[in-house]
Biopython code that builds the backbone (N, CA, C, O; Angstrom):
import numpy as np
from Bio.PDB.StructureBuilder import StructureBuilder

atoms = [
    (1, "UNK", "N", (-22.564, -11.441, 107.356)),
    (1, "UNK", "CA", (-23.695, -11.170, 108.200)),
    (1, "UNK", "C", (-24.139, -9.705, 108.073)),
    (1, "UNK", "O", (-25.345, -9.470, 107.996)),
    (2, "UNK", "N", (-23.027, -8.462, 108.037)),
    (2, "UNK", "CA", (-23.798, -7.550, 108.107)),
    (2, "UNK", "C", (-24.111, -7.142, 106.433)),
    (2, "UNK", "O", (-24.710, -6.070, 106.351)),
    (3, "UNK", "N", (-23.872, -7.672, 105.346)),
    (3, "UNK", "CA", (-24.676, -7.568, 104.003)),
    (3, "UNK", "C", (-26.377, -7.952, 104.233)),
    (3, "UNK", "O", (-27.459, -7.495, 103.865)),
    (4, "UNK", "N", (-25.900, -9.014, 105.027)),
    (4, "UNK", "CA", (-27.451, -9.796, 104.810)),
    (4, "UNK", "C", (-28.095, -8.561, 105.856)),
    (4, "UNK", "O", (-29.122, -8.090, 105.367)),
    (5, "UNK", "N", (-27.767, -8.025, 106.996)),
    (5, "UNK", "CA", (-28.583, -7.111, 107.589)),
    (5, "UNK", "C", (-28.891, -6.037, 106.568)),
    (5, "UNK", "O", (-30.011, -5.857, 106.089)),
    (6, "UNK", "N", (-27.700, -5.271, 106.244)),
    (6, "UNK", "CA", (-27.816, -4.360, 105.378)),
    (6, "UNK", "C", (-28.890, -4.283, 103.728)),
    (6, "UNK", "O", (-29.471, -3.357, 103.162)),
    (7, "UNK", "N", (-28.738, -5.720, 103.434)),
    (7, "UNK", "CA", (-29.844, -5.951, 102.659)),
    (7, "UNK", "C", (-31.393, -6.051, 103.030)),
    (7, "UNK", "O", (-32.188, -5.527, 102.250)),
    (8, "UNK", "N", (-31.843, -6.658, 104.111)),
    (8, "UNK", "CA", (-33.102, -6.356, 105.289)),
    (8, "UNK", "C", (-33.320, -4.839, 105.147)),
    (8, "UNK", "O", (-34.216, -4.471, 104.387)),
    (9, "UNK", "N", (-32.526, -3.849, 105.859)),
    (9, "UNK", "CA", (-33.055, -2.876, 106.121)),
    (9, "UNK", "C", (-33.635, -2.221, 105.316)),
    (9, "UNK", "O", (-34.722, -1.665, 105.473)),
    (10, "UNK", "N", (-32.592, -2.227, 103.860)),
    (10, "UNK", "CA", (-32.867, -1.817, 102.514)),
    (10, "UNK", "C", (-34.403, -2.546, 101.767)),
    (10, "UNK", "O", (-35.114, -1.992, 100.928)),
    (11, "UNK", "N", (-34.582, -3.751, 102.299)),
    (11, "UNK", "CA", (-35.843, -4.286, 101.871)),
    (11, "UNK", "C", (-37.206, -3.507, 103.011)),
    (11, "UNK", "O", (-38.352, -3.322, 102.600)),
    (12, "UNK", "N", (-36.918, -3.283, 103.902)),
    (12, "UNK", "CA", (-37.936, -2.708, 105.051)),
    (12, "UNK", "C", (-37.599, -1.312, 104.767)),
    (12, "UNK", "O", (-38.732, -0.891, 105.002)),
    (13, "UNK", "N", (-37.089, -0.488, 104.519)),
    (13, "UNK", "CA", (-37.196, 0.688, 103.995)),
    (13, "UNK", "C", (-37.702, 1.232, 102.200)),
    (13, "UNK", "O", (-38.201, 2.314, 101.889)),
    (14, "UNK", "N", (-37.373, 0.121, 101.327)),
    (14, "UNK", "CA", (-38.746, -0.163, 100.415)),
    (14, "UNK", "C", (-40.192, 0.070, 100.808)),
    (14, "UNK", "O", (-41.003, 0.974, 100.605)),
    (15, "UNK", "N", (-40.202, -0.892, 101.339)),
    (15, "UNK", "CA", (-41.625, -1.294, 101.931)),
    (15, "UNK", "C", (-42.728, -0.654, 102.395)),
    (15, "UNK", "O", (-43.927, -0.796, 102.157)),
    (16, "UNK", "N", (-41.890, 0.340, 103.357)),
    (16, "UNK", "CA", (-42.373, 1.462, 104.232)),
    (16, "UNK", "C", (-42.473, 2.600, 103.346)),
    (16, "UNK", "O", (-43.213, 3.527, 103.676)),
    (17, "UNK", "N", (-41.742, 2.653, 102.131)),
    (17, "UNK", "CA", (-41.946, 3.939, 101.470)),
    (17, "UNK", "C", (-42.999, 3.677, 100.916)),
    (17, "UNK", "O", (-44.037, 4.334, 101.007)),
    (18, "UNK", "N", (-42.787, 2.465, 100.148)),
    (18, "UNK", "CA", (-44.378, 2.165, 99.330)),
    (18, "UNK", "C", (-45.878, 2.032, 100.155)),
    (18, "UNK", "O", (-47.002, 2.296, 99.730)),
    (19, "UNK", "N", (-45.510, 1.582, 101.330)),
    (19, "UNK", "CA", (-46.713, 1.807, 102.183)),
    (19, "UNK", "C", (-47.561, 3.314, 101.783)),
    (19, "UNK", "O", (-48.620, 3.658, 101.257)),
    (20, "UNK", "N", (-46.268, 3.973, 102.445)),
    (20, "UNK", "CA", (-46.736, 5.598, 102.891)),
    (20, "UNK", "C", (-47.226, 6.278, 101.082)),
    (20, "UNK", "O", (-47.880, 7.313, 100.951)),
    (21, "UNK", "N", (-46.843, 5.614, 100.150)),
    (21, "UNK", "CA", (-47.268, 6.087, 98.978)),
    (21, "UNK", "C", (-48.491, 5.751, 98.246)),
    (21, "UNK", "O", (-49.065, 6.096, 97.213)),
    (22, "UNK", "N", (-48.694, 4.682, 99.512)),
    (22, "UNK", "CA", (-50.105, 3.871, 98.586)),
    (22, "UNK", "C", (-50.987, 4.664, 99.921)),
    (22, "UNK", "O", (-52.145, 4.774, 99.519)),
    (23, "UNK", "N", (-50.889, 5.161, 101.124)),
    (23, "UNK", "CA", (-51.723, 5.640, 101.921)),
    (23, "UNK", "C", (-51.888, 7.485, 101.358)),
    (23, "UNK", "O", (-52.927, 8.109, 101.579)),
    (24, "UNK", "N", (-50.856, 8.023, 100.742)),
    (24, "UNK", "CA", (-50.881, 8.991, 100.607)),
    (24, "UNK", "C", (-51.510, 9.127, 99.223)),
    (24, "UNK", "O", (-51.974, 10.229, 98.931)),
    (25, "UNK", "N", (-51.586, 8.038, 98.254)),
    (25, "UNK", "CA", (-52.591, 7.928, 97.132)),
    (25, "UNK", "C", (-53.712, 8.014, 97.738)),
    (25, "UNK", "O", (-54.395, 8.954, 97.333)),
    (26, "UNK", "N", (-54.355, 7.149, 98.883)),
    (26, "UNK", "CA", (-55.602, 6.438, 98.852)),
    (26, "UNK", "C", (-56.250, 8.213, 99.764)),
    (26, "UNK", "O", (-57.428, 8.568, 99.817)),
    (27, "UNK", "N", (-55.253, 8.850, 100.241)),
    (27, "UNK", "CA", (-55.835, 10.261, 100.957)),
    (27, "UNK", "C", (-56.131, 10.698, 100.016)),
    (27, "UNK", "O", (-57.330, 10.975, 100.045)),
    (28, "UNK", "N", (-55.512, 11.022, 98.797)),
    (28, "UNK", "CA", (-55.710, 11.551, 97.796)),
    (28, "UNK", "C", (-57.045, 11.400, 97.085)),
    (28, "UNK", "O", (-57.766, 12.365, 96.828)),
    (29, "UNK", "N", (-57.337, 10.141, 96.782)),
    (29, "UNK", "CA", (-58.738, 9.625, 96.240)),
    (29, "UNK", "C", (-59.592, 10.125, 97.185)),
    (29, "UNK", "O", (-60.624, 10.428, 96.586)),
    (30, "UNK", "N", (-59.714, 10.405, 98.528)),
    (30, "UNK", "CA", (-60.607, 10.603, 99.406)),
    (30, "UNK", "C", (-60.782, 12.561, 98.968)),
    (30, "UNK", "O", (-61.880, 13.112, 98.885)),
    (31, "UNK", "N", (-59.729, 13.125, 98.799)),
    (31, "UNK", "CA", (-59.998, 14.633, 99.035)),
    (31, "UNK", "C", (-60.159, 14.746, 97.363)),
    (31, "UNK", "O", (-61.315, 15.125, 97.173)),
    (32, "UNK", "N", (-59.698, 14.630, 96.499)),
    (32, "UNK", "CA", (-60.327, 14.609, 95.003)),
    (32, "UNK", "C", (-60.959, 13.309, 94.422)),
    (32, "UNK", "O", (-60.396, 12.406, 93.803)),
    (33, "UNK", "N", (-62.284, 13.440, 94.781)),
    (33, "UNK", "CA", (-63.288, 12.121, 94.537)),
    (33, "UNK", "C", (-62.723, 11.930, 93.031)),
    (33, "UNK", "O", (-61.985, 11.008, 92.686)),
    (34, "UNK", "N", (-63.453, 13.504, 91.767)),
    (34, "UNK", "CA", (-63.267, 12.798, 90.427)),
    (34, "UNK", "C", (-61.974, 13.260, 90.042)),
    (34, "UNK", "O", (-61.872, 13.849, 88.966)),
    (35, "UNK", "N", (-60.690, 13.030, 90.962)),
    (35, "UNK", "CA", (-59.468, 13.191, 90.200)),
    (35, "UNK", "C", (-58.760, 12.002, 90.066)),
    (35, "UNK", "O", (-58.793, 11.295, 91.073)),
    (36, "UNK", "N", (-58.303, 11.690, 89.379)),
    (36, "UNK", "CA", (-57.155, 10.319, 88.514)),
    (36, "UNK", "C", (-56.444, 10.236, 89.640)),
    (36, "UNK", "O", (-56.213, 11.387, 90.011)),
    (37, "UNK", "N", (-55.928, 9.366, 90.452)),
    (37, "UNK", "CA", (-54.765, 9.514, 91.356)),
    (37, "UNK", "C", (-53.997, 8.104, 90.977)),
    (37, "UNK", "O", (-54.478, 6.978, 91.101)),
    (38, "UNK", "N", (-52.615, 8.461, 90.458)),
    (38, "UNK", "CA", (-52.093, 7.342, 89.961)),
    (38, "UNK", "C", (-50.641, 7.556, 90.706)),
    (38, "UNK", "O", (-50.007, 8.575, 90.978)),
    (39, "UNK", "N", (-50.330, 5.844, 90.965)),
    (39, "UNK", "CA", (-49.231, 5.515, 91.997)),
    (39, "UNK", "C", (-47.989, 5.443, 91.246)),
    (39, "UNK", "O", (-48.205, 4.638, 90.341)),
    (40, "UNK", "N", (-46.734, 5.899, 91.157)),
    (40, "UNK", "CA", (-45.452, 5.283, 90.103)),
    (40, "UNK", "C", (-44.394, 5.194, 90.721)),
    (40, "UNK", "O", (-43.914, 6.288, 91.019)),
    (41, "UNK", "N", (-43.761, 4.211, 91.078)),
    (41, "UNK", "CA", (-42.517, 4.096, 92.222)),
    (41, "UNK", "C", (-42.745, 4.859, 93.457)),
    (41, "UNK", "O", (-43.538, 4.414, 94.287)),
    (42, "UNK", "N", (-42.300, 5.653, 93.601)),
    (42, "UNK", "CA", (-42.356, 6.461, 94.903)),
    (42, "UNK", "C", (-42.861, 8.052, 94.518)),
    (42, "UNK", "O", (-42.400, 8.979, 95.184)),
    (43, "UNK", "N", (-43.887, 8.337, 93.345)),
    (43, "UNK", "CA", (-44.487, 9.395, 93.362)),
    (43, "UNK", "C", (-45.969, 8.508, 93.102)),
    (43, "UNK", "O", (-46.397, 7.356, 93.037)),
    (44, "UNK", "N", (-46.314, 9.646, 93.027)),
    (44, "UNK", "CA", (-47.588, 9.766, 93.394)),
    (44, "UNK", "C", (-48.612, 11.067, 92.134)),
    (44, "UNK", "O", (-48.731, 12.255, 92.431)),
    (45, "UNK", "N", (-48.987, 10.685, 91.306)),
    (45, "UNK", "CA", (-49.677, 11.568, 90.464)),
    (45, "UNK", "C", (-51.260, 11.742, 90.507)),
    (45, "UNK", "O", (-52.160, 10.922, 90.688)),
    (46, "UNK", "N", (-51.266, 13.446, 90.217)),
    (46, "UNK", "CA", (-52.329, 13.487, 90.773)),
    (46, "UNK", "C", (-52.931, 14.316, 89.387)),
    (46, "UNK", "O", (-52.191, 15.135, 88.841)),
    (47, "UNK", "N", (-54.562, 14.014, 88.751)),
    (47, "UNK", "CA", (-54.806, 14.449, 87.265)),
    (47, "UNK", "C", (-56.171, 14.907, 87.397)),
    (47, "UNK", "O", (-57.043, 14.230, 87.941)),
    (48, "UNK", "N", (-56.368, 16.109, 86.879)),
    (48, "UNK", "CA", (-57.961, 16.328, 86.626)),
    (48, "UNK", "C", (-58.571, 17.854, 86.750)),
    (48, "UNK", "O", (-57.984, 18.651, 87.481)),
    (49, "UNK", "N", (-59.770, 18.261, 86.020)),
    (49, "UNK", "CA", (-59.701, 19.660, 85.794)),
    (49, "UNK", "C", (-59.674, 20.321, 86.968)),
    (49, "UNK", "O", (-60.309, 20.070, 87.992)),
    (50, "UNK", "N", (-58.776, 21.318, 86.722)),
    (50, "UNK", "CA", (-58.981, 22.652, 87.989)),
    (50, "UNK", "C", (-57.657, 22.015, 89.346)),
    (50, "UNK", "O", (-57.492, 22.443, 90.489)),
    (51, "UNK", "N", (-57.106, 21.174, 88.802)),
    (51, "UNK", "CA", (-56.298, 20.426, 90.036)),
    (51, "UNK", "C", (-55.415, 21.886, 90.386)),
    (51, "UNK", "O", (-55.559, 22.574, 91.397)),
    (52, "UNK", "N", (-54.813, 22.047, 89.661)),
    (52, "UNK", "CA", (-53.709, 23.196, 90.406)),
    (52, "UNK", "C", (-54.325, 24.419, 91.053)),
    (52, "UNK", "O", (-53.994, 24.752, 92.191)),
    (53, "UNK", "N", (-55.345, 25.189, 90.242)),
    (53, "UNK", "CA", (-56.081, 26.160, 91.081)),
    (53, "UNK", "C", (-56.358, 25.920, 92.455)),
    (53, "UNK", "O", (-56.114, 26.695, 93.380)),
    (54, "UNK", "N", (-57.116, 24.293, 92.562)),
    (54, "UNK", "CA", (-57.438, 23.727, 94.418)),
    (54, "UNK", "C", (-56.048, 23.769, 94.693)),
    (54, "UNK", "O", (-55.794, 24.571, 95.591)),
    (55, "UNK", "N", (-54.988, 23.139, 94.196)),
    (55, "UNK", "CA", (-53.936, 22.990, 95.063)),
    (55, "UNK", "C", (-53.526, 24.224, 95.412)),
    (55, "UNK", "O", (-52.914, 24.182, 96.479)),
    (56, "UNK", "N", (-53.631, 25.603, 94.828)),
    (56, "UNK", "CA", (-52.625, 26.352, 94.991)),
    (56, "UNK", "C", (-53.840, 27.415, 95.939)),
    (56, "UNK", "O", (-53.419, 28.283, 96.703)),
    (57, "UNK", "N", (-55.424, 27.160, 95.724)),
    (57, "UNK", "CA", (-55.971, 27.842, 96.843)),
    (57, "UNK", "C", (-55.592, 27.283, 98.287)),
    (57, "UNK", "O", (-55.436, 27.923, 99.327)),
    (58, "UNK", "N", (-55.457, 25.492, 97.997)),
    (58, "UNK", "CA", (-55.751, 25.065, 99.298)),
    (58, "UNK", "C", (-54.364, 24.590, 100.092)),
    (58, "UNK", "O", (-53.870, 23.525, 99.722)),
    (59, "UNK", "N", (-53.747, 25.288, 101.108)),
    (59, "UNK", "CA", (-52.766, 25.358, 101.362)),
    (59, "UNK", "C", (-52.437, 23.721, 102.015)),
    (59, "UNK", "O", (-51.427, 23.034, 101.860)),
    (60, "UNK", "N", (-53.672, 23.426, 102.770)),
    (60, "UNK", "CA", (-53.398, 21.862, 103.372)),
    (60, "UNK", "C", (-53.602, 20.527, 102.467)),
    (60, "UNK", "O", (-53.669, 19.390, 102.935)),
    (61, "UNK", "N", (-53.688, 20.852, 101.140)),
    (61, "UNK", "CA", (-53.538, 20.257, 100.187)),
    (61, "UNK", "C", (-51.900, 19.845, 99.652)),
    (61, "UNK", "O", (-51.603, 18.799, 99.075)),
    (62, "UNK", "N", (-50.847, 21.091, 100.055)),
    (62, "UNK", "CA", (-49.478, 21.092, 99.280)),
    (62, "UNK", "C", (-48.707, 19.957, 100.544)),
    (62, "UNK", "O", (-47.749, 19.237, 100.260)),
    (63, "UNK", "N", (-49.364, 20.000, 101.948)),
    (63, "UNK", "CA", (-48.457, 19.037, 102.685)),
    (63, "UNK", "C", (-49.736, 17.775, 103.473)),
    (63, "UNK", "O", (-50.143, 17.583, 104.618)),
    (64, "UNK", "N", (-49.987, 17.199, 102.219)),
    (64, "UNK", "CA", (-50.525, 16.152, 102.528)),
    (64, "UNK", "C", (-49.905, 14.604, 103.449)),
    (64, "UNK", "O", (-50.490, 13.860, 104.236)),
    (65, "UNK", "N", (-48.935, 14.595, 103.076)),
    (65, "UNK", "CA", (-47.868, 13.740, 103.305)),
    (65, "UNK", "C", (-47.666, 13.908, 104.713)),
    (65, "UNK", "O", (-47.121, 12.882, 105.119)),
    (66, "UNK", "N", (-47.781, 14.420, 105.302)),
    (66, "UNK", "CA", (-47.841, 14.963, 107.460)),
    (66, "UNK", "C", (-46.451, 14.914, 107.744)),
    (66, "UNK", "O", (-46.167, 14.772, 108.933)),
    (67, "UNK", "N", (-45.406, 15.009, 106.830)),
    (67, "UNK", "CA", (-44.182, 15.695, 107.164)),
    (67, "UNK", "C", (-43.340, 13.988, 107.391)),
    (67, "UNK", "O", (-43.876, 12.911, 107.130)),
    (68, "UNK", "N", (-42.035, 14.171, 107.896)),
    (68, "UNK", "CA", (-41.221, 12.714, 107.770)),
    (68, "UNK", "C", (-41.709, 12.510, 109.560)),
    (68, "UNK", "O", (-41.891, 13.144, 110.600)),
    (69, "UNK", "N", (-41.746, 11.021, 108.917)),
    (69, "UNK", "CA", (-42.152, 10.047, 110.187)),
    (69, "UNK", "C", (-41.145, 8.822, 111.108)),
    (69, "UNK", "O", (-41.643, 8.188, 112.039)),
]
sb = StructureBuilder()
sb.init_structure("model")
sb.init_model(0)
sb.init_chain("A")
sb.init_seg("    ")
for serial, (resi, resn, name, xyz) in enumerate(atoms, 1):
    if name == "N":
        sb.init_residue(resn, " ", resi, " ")
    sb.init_atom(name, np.array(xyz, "f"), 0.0, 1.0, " ", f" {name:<3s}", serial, name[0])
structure = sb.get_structure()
């Protein structure tokens, strides 16, 4: 019994990561209209000219993610 829980949680803590990775893509598409934003397991890539200059002017750009939830 507690495998089968232990396997649940491990499936609902998947889940929830990939959630928060496909919401933290789709923010992404919203604040760089023409940048590439591509999803890969549990990162998140982000492609296109001038990307690091914005990131590194724009400070609320580096903690997009709103910290652990």
């Amino acid at each position: 019994m507690m495998s089968e829980l232990i396997k649940r949680g491990e499936a609902l803590a998947r889940e929830s990561q990939r959630r928060r990775v496909r919401e933290l893509a789709e923010r992404l598409r919203e604040t760089f209209g023409s940048a590439a934003v591509e999803v890969e397991e549990a990162r998140v890539l982000v492609r296109g000219r001038g990307m690091v200059k914005r990131w590194l002017i724009d400070p609320s750009l580096r903690f997009l993610s709103g910290g652990s939830r």
